[in-house]
C-alpha positions in Angstrom: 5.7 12.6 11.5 3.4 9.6 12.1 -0.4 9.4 12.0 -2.0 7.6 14.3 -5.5 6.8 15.5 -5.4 9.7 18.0 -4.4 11.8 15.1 -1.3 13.0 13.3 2.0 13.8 15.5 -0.2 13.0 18.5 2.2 9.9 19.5 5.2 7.8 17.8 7.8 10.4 18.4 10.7 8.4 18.5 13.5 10.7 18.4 16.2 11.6 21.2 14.8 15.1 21.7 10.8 14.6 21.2 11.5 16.8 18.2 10.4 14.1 15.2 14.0 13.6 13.8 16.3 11.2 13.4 19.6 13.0 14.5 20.8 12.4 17.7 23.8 13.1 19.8 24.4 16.2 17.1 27.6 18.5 17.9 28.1 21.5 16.1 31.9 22.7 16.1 32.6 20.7 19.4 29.3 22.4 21.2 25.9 20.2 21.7 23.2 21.8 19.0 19.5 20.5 18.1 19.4 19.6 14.0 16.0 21.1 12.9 14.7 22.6 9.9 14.5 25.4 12.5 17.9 25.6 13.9 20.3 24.4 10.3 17.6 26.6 7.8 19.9 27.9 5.8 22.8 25.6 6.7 25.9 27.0 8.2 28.5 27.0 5.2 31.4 26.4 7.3 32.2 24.0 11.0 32.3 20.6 12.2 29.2 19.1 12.8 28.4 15.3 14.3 25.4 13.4 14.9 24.0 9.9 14.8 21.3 9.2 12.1 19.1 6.6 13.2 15.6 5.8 11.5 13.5 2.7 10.4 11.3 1.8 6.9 8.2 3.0 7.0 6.4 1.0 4.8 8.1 -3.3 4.0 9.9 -3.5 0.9 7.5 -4.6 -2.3 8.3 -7.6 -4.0 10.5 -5.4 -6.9 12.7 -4.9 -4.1 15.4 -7.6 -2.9 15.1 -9.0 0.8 18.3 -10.9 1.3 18.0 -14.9 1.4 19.5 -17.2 3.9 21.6 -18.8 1.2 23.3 -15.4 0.2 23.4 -14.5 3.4 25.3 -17.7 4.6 27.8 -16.4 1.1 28.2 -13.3 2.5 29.7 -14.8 5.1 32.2 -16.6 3.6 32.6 -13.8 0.9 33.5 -11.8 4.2 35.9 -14.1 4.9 34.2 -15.4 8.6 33.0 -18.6 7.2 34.8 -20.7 5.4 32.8 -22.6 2.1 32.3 -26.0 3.7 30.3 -24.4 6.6 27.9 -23.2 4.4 25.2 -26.0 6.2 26.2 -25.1 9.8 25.2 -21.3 8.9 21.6 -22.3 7.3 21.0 -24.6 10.5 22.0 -21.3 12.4 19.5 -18.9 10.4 16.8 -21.2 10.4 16.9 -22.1 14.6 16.7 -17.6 14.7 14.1 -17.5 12.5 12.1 -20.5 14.2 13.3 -18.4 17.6 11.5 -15.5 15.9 8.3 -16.8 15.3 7.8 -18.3 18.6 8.1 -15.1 20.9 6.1 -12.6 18.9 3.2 -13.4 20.6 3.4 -11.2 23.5 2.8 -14.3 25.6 6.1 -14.5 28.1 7.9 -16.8 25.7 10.9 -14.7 24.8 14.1 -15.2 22.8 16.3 -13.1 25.2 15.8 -11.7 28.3 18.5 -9.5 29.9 19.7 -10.0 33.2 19.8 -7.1 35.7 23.4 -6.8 36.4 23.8 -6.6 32.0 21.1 -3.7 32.2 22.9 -2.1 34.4 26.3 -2.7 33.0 24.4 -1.3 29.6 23.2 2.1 31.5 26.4 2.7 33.0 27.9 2.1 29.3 25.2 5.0 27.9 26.2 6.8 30.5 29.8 7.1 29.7 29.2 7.2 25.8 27.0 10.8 26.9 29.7 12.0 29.1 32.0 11.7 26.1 30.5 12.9 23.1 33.0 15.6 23.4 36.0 13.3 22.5 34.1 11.2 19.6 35.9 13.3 16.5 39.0 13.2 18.6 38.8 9.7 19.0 37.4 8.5 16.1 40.4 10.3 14.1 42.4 8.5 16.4 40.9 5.3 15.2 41.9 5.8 11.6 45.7 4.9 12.5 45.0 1.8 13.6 43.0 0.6 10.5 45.7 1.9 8.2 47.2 -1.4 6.6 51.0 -1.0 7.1 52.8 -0.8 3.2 54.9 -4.1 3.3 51.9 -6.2 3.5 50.6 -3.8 0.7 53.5 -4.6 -1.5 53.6 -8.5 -0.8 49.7 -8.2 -1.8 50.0 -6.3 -4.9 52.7 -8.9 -5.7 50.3 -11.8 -5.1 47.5 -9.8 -7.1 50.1 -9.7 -10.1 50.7 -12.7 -10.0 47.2 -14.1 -10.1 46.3 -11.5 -12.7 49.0 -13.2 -14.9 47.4 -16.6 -14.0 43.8 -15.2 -14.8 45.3 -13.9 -17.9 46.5 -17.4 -19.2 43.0 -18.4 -17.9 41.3 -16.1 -20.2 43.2 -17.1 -23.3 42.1 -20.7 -22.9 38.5 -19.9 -21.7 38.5 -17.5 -24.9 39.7 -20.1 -27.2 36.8 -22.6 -25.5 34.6 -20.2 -26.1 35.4 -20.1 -29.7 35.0 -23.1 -30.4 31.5 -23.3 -29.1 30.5 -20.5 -31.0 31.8 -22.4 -34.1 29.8 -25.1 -33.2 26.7 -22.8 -32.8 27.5 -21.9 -36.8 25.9 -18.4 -36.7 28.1 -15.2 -36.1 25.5 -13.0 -34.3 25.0 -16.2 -31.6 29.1 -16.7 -30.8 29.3 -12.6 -30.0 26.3 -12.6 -28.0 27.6 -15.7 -25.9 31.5 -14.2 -25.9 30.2 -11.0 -24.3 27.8 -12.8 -21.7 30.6 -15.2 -20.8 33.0 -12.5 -20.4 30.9 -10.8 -18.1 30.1 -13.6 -15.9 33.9 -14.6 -15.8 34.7 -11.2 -14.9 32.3 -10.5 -12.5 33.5 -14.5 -10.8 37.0 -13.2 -11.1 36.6 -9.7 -9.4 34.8 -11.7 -7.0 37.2 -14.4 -6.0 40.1 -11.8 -6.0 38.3 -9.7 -3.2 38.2 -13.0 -1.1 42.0 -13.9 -1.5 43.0 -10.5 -0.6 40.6 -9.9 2.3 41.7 -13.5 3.1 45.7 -12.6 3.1 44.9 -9.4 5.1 42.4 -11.8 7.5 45.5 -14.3 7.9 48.0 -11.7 8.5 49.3 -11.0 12.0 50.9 -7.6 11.1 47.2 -6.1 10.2 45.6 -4.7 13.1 42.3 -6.1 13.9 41.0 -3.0 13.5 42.4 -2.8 10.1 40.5 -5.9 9.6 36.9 -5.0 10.9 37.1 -1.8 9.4 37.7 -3.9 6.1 34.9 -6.4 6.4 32.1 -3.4 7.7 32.9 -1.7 4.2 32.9 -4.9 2.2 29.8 -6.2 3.9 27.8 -3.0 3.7 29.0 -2.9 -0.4 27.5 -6.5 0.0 24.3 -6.1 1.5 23.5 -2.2 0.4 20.6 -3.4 -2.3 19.0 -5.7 0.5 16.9 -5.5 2.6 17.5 -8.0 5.5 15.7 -9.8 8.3 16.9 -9.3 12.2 18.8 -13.2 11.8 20.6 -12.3 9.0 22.5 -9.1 11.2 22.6 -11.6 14.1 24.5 -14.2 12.3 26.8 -11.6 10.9 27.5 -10.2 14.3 28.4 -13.6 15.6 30.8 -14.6 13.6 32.4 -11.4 13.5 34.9 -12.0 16.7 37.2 -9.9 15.5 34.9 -6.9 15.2 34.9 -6.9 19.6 38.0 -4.4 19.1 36.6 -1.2 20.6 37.2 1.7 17.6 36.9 4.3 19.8 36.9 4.1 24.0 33.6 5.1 24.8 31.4 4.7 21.5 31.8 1.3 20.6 33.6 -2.1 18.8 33.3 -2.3 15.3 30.4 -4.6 15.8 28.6 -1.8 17.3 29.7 0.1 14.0 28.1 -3.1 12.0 24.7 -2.8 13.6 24.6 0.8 13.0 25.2 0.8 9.4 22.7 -2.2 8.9 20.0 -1.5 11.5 18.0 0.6 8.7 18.2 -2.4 6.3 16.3 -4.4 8.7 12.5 -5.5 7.9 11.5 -6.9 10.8 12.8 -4.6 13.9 10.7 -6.5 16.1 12.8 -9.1 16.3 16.3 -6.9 17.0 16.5 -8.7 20.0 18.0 -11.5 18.2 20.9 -9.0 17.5 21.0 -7.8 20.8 21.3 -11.1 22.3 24.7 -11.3 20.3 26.1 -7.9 21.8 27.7 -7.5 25.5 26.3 -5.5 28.0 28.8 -2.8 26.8 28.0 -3.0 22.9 24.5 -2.8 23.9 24.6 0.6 25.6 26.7 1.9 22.7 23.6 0.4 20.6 21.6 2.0 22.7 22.7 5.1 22.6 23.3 5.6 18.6 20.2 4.4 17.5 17.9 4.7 20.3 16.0 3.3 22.7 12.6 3.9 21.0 13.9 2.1 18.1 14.9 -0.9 19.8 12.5 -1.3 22.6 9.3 -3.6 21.9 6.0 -3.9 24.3 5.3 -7.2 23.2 8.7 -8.7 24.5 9.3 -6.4 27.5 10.6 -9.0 29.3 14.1 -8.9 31.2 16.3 -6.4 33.2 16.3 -2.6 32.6 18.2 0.5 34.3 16.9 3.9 32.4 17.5 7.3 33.6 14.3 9.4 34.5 15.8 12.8 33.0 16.0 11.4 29.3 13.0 11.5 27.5 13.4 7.9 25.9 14.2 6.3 28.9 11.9 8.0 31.0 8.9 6.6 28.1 10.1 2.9 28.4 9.9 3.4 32.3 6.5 4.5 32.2 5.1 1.9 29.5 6.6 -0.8 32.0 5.0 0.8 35.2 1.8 1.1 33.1 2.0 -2.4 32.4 3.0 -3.7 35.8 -0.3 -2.0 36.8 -2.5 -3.8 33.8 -1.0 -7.2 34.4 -1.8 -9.2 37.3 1.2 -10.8 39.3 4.5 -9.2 40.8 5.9 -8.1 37.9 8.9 -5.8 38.9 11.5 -7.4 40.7 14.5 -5.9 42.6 13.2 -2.3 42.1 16.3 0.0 42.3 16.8 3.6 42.8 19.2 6.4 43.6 19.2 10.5 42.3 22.1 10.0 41.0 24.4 7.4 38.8 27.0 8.2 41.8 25.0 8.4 44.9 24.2 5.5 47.0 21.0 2.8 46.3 17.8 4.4 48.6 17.1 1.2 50.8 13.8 -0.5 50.8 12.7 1.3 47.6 9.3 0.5 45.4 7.7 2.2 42.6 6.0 4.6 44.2 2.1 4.9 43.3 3.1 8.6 42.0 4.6 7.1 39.3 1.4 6.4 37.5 1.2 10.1 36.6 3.7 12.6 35.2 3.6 14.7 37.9 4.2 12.1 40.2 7.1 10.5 38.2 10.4 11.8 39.3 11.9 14.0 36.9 15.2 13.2 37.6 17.4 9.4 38.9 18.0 6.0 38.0 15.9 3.6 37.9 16.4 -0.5 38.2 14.6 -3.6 37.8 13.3 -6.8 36.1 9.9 -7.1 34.5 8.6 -10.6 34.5 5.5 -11.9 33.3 5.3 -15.3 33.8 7.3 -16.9 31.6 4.6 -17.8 29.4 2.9 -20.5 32.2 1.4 -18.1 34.7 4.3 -17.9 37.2 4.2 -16.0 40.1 0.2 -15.7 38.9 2.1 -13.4 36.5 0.1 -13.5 32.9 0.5 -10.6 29.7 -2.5 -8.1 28.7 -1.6 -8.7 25.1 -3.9 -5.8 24.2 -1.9 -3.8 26.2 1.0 -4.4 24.9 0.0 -4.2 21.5 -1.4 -0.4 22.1 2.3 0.4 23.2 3.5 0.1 20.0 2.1 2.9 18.7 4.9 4.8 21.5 7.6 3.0 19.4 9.2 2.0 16.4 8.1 -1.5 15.8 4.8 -1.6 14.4 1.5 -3.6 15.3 0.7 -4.5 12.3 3.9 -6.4 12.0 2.8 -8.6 14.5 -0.8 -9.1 13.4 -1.3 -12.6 12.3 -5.1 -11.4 10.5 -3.7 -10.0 7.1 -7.5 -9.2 6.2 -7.1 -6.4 8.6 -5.9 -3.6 5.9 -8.9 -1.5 6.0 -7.5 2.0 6.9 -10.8 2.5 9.1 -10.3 -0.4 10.8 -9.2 -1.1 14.5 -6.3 -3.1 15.1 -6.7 -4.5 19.3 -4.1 -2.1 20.1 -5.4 0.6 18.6 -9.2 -0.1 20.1 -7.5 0.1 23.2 -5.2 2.8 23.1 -8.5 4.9 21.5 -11.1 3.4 24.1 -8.2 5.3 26.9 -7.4 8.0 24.7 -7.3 10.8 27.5 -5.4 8.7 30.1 -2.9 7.4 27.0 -2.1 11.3 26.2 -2.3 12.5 29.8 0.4 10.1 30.9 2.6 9.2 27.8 2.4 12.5 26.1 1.1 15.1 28.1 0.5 18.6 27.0 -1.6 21.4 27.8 -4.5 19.8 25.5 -4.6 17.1 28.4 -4.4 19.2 32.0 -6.2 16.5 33.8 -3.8 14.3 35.2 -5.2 11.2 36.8 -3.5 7.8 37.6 -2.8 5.8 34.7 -5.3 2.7 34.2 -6.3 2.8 38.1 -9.7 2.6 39.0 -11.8 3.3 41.9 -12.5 -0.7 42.4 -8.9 -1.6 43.2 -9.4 -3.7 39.7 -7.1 -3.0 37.1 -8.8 -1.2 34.5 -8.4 -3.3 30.8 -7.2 -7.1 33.0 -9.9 -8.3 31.4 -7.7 -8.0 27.9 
């Protein structure tokens, strides 16, 4: 649970079920459940239970702690077998334009990195929708996956052949690197100093050779055309993950592995996912600087996005400060139906026509309603449809004032207390640690503390339901930033 300003648990739920957890999409033998400390104290002892388990650090890694470096990441890649060595210089040139990328769009400003077309938004929804309406085959199918990595037994054979081979070359190796080694410790003329080396060498050597004999299998089984390329991206996701698992990495670093791994577009299952989907997943927690996971996202399809979507959450993934781009989100889901309302609260904040080619219907199957706007209802929760789809583009001006179109950065930053990604990791004053102190988005989210609760999080604390950030005046309330 998550203090904020307006006190603890008040706001920052980011969980599928407004119940401050990180399971979602649980199944309990084949029959949708809520994971508690409620509902699983004491845990059943027998029966199948699924869920995705989907959560961010609180707190950034101290410096005893390893944040993965451009350099190792560019060897992972090749360790993973989706570079090759020489384009060690083309991958740096690619992790430094993301992180340049990066720096330029956390502003809040209308500059952005990526900003999702429409049609891809909706694709994405209609992609959610589907992985929902199937949770029910996910074991089924995801068993069903398992044949298709299997990595059929004559390859196996030709490869423990190769291995033996190379292990008698290594041996031969050894002896002479032994002998060499020998003879420098004679040189050294003191007993205690030619152990000490031997047993460093030897573990460095090892280490190098366990090393370059994962490569030249994972490349043979990369190479082959009787593996599967499931059998393949299943292979790299569990080397990579053994790779990375004491990092902690930046948003590039997943990018750049995501776009070199082509093979991972296979789809594991039908309706959950490729194995890049599976990639982003098993990283995503590993990531320091969520707020810029639109660099990853960028790197998805409209498809792998919804899947995205839909395992680790919208809450988790969504950021105020870059809300440009397309959107489809269903009214009856609690995420969804926040990121709708933090964008209609915006469009009302920020001067210009900011939603574009507003879309409705009550249904994902039932025809568009012509000549629809966002109604003014929509600024309170009574007045928000509890159920439908929703459509459009928010646009802000694309950093120049366009359409007179300009970002309440304020705002924006306030939102962020509704999400995952955190103000302070956009706050360019580090002298801003005092606990008492007011970031801007907290001074404004406490100067409109009643509206902020009656709207985002209402409750029977808050029973007054006026318009969000309308006044009287016809002036947007807080457009003066």
């Amino acid at each position: 649970m998550v203090a904020s300003k307006l006190g603890i648990g008040k706001i920052g739920d980011v969980s599928q079920k407004r119940n401050w957890t990180c399971f979602r999409n649980e199944r309990f033998n084949g029959k949708p459940t809520e994971i508690t400390i409620t509902s699983f104290t004491p845990i059943p002892m027998s029966g199948k239970l699924e869920f995705d388990f989907s959560g961010i650090i609180l707190q950034r890694p101290s410096s005893e702690q390893t944040l993965l470096s451009d350099v190792k990441c560019s060897k992972v890649l090749c360790n993973l077998c989706l570079r090759n060595k020489e384009d060690i210089e083309e991958n740096m040139n690619y992790l430094t334009t993301l992180h340049e990328e990066a720096l330029a769009s956390n502003e809040g400003d209308g500059n952005t990195v990526f900003e999702p077309t429409q049609d891809r938004a909706e694709l994405a929804g209609r992609t959610s929708y589907l992985f929902q309406a199937n949770l029910h085959r996910r074991w089924d199918d995801t068993c069903d996956s398992l044949a298709n990595e299997e990595v059929k037994n004559d390859l196996e054979s030709s490869k423990h052949q190769a291995n033996k081979n190379r292990r008698d070359s290594a041996e031969a190796e050894n002896n002479i690197s032994s002998r060499r080694r020998s003879s420098i410790g004679r040189t050294l003329g003191d007993a205690s100093n030619k152990r000490v080396l031997h047993h460093s060498n030897s573990k460095v050597d090892k280490r190098a050779d366990e090393q370059a004999n994962t490569r030249r299998r994972l490349q043979l089984l990369m190479n082959s055309s009787d593996v599967s390329d499931q059998a393949k991206s299943a292979r790299v996701i569990d080397l990579c993950c053994d790779m990375i698992g004491d990092y902690w990495i930046m948003a590039r670093h997943l990018a750049c592995l995501v776009h070199f791994f082509t093979v991972g577009k296979v789809n594991k299952t039908p309706y959950h996912g490729t194995y890049r989907v599976e990639l982003v997943v098993s990283l995503y927690s590993r990531v320091v600087d969520v707020h810029n996971i639109e660099l990853v996202m960028r790197e998805l399809t409209a498809e792998e996005a919804g899947c995205v979507y839909s395992r680790i959450g919208w809450l988790n993934i969504y950021n105020p400060m870059k809300p440009e781009g397309g959107y489809e989100l269903s009214l009856n889901n609690y995420e969804e139906r926040l990121v709708a309302k933090t964008l209609v609260a915006l469009a009302v904040v920020e001067p210009g026509d900011n939603i574009m080619t507003p879309k409705f219907r009550w249904d994902r199957n039932m025809d568009l309603q012509p000549g629809w706007n966002v109604p003014q209802g929509w600024l309170t929760e009574e007045g928000m449809s509890k159920k439908g789809v929703v459509a459009f583009t928010y646009f802000s001006g694309q950093g120049k004032g366009a359409r007179g179109c300009e970002p309440i950065i304020s705002m924006r930053k306030a939102l962020m207390s509704l999400v995952a990604v955190s103000e302070q990791d956009v706050q360019e004053d580090d002298s801003i640690n005092d606990s008492e102190s007011l970031l801007p988005g907290e001074e404004y989210m406490v100067k409109h503390k009643e509206k902020w609760m009656n709207y985002f999080y209402p409750s029977t604390s808050y029973s007054n339901s006026e318009p969000f950030m309308v006044n009287t005046t016809g002036v947007p309330e807080g457009a003066e930033g």
